[in-house]
C-alpha positions as CSV (number, residue, x, y, z in Angstrom):
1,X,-1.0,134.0,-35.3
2,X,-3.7,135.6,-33.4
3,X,-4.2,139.5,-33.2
4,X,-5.3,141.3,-30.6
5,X,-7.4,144.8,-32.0
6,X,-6.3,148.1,-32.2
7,X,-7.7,149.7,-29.0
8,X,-9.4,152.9,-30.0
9,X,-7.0,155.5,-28.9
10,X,-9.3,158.5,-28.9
11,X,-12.8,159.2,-28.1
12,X,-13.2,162.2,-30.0
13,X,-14.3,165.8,-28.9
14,X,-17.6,164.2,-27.5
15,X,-18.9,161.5,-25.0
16,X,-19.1,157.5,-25.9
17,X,-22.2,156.8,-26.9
18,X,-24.8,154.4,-25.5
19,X,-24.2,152.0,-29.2
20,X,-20.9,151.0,-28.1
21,X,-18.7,152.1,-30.0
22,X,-15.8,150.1,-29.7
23,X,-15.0,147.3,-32.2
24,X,-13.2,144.1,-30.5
25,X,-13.7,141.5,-33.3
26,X,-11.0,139.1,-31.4
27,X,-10.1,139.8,-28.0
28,X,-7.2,137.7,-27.7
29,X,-3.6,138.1,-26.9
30,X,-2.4,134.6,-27.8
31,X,-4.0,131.9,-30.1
32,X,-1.0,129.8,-31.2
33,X,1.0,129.3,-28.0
34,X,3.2,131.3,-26.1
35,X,6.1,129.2,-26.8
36,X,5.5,130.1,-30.9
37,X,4.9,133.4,-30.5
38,X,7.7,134.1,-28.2
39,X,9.8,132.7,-30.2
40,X,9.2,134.3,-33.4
41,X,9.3,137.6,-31.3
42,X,13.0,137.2,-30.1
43,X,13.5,136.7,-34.1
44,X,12.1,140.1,-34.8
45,X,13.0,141.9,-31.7
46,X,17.1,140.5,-32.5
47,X,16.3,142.0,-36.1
48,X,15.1,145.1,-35.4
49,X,17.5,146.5,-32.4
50,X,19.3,149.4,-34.0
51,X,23.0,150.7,-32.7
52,X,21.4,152.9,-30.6
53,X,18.2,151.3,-29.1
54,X,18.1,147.2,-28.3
55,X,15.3,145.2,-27.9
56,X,15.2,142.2,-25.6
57,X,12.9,139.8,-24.1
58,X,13.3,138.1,-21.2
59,X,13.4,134.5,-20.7
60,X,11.4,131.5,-19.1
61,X,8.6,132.8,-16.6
62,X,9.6,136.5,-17.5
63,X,9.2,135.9,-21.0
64,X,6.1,139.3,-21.0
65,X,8.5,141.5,-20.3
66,X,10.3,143.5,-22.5
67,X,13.1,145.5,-22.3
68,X,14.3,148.8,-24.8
69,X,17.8,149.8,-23.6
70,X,18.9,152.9,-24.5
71,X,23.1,152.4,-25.3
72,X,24.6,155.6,-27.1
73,X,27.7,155.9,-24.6
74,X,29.4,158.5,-26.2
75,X,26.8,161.1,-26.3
76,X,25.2,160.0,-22.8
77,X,21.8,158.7,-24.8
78,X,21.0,161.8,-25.9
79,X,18.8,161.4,-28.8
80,X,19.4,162.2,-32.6
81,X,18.1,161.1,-35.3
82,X,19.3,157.1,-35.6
83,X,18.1,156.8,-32.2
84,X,14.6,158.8,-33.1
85,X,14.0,156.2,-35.7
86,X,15.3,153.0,-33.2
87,X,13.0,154.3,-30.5
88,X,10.3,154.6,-33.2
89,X,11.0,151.2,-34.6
90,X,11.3,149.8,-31.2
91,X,7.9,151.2,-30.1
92,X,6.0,150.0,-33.3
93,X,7.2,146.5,-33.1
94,X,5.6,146.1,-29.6
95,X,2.6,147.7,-30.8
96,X,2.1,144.9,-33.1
97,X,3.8,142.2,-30.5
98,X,0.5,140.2,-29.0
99,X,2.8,138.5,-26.5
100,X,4.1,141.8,-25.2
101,X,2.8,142.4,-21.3
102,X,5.4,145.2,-19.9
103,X,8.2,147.2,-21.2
104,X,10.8,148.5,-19.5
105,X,13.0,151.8,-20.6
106,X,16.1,151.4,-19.2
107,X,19.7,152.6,-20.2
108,X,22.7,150.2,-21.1
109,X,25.2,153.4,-20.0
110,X,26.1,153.5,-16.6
111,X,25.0,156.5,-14.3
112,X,22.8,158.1,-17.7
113,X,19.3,157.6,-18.6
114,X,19.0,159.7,-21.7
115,X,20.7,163.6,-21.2
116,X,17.8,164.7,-23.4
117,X,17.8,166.0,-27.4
118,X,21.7,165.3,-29.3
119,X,22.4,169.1,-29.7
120,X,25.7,168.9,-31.3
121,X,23.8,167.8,-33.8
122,X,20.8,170.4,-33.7
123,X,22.8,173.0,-34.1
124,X,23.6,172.0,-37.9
125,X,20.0,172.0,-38.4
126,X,18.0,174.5,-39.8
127,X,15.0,175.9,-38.2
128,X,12.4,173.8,-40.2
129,X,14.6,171.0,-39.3
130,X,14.5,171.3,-35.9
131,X,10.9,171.8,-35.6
132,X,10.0,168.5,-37.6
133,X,12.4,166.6,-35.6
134,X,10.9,167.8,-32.3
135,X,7.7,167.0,-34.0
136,X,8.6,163.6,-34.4
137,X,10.0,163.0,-31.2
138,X,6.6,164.0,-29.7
139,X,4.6,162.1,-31.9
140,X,7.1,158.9,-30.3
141,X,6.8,159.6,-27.2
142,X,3.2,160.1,-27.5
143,X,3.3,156.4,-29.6
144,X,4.5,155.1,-26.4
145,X,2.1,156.9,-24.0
146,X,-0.5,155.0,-26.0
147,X,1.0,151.8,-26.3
148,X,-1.4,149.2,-25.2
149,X,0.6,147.8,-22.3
150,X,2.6,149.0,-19.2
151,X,5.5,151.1,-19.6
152,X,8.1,151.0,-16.7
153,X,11.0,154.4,-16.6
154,X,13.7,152.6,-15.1
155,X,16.1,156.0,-14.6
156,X,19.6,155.8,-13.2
157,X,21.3,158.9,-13.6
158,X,20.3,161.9,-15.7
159,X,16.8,162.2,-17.4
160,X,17.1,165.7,-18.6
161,X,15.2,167.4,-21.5
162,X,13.8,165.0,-23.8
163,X,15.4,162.3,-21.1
164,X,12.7,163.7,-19.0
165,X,9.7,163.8,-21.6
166,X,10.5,160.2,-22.7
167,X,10.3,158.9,-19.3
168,X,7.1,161.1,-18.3
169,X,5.1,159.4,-21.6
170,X,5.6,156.3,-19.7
171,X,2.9,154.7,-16.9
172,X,5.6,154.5,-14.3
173,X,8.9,155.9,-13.4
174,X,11.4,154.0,-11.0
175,X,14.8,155.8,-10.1
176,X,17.5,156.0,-8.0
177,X,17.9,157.7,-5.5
178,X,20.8,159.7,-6.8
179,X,19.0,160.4,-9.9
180,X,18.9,163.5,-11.5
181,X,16.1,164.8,-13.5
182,X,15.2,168.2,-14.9
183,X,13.7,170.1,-17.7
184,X,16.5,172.9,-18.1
185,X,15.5,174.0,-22.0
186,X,14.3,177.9,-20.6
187,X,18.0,178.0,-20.0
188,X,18.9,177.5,-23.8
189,X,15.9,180.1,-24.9
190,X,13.5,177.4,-26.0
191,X,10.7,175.3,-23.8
192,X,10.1,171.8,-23.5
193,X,8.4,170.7,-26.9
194,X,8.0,166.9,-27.1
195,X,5.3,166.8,-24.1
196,X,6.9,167.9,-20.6
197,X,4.8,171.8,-20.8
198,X,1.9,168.9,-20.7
199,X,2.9,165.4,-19.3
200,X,4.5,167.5,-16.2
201,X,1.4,169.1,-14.5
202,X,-0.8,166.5,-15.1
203,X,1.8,164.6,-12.8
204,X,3.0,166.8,-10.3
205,X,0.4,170.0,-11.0
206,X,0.4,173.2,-12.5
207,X,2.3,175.0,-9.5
208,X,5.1,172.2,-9.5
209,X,5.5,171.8,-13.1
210,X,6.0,175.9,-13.6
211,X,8.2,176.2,-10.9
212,X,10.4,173.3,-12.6
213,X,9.9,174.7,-16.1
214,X,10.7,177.9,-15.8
215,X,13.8,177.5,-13.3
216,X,15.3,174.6,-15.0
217,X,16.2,173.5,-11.7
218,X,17.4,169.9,-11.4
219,X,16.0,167.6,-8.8
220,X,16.9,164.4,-6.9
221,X,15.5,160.8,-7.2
222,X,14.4,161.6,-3.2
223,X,12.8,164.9,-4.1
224,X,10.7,163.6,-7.5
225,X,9.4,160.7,-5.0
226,X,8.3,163.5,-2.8
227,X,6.2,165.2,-5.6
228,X,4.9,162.8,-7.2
229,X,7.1,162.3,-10.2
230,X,8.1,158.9,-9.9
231,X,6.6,156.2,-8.4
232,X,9.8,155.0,-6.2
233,X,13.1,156.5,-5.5
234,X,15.6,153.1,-4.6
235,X,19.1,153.1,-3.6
236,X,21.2,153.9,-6.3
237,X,21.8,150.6,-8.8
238,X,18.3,149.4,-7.7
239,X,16.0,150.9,-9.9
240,X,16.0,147.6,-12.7
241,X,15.4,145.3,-9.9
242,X,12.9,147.3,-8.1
243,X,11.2,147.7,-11.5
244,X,11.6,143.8,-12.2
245,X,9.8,143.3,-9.2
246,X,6.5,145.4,-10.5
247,X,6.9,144.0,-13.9
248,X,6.5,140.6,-12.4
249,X,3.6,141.4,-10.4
250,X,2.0,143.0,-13.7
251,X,2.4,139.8,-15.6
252,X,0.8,137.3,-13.2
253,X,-2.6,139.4,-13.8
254,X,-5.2,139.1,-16.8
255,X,-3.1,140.4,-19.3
256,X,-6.3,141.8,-21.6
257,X,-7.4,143.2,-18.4
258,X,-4.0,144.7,-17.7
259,X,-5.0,146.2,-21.6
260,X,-8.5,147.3,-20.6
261,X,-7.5,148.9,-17.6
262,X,-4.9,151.3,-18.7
263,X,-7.1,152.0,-21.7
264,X,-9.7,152.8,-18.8
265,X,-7.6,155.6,-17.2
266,X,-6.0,156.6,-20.2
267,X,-8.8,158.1,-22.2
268,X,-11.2,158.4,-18.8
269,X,-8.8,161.1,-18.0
270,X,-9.5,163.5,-21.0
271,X,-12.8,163.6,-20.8
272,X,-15.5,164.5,-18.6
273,X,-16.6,161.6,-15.5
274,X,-20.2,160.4,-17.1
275,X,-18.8,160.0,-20.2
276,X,-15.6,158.1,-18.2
277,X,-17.8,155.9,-16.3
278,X,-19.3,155.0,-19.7
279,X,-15.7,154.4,-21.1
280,X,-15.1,152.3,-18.2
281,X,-18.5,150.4,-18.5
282,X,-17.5,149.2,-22.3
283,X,-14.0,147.6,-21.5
284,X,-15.5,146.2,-18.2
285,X,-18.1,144.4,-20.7
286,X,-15.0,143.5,-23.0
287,X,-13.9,140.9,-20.6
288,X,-16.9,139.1,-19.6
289,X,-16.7,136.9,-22.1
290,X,-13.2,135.7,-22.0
291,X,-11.4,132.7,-21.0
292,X,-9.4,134.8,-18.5
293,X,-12.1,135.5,-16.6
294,X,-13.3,132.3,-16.3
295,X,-10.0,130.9,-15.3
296,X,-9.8,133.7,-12.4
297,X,-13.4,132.1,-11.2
298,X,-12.2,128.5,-11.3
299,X,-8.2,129.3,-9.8
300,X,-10.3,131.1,-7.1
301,X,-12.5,128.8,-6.4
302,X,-9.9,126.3,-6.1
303,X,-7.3,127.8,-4.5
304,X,-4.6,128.2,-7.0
305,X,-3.0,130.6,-8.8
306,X,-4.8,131.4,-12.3
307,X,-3.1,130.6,-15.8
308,X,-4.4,133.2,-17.7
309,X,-3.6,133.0,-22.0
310,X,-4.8,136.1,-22.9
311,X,-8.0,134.9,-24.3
């Protein structure tokens, strides 16, 4: 089965230097088929869904896209630890899935995305406890910020707390309109600590994302549209649809440009704009010499729609 290469997740404390310093031995998504390798994903995704956290591909034409779904009814998603380790899990077999082209984060539990950190079950934790579970929750979160495809929010309901976080690590959030999201932890003596005091300004700004922080004030789908903290606000029950929608537009592109292009912003963000522009420069030259490009050339020239393999 073919692999495509880790993509170098961090450039360091200094610019990217002029001897390219990326390593892309094999830039291809698929070498075997699609048909194989989706079908030996379903295997593992079925395998590796947890109670908590479900994997599942979709089918036919839509087979890029794939979907985690959040399903802990009776404690409204929040997270513990069995759902730390299926999100974990979850996240790590996608990593390593070359067919994968979008995910979507969506909830199985009506009217609740994920109500944040399970803290019936903090409060039999001890201190250490606590902080190495929020440490690992950050760490996930951050696993899926730097996952090499899109990542699509879809929030119905409440994203609160680490609801919130999860959802901000992705690339884009979709909810409805009746959504409610928040960051209320000031009110139980504690900050956010898996990545809102971070994720949230570089979203929304620093003026927002204190105002938010330190009132714990809740917000509507309408209102997070209005500052920038999703990407859409739909009517209420349309948030998967509307997110199917992008998803399908994602996966008709050059899906190791679709890769090269989030890596772009990504890391172009943290460091200063020369060294960016250099950043941007090496995965620019990372797709000259594929077949994808090509194809894009030839479906253009001959007015059809490209059939891009990831190669």
């Amino acid at each position: 089965m073919g692999t495509f290469p880790a993509l170098t997740r961090s450039l360091g404390h200094h610019c990217i230097k002029k001897s390219r310093s990326f390593n892309f031995p094999n830039p291809h998504v698929y070498r075997n088929g699609h048909q194989y390798q989706t079908h030996r994903t379903l295997l593992i995704l079925d395998s590796l869904s947890s109670e908590s956290v479900r994997l599942r591909r979709l089918s036919d034409s839509d087979s890029g896209i794939v979907e985690v779904n959040l399903d802990r009814p009776a404690a409204k998603n929040s997270i513990g630890k069995e759902m730390l380790r299926g999100l974990r899990n979850a996240f790590e077999t996608i990593e390593s899935d070359v067919s994968a082209q979008v995910v979507l984060i969506c909830s199985s539990v009506p009217k609740v995305f994920c109500a944040g950190a399970d803290l019936k079950e903090r409060k039999t934790m001890t201190p250490s406890e606590v902080q190495n579970f929020v440490n690992s929750l950050r760490s996930t979160f951050s696993l899926i910020e730097a996952l090499n495809v899109p990542t699509v929010a879809v929030i119905e309901g409440a994203a609160l707390g680490g609801g919130l976080e999860m959802a901000l690590s992705c690339d884009l959030r979709i909810c409805g309109e009746d959504a409610v999201l928040g960051l209320p932890e000031t009110g139980l003596a504690i900050i956010p600590g898996a990545g809102g005091t971070q994720r949230l300004p570089r979203l929304v700004g620093k003026s927002l994302a204190k105002e938010l922080i330190f009132t714990g004030r809740k917000i509507d789908g309408r209102e997070a549209m209005s500052m920038g903290l999703v990407n859409y606000s739909v009517p209420a029950g349309e948030a998967h649809s509307k997110a199917l929608e992008i998803a399908r537009e994602i996966i008709q592109k050059g899906p190791i440009a679709i890769r090269m292009a989030k890596k772009a912003i990504n890391e172009g963000l943290e460091i200063d704009l020369p060294s960016a522009l250099e950043l941007e420069e090496e995965c620019y030259e990372q797709l000259l010499n594929t077949q994808d490009r090509l194809e894009g050339l030839a479906a253009f020239a001959e007015k059809r729609k490209p059939r891009y393999r990831g190669e």
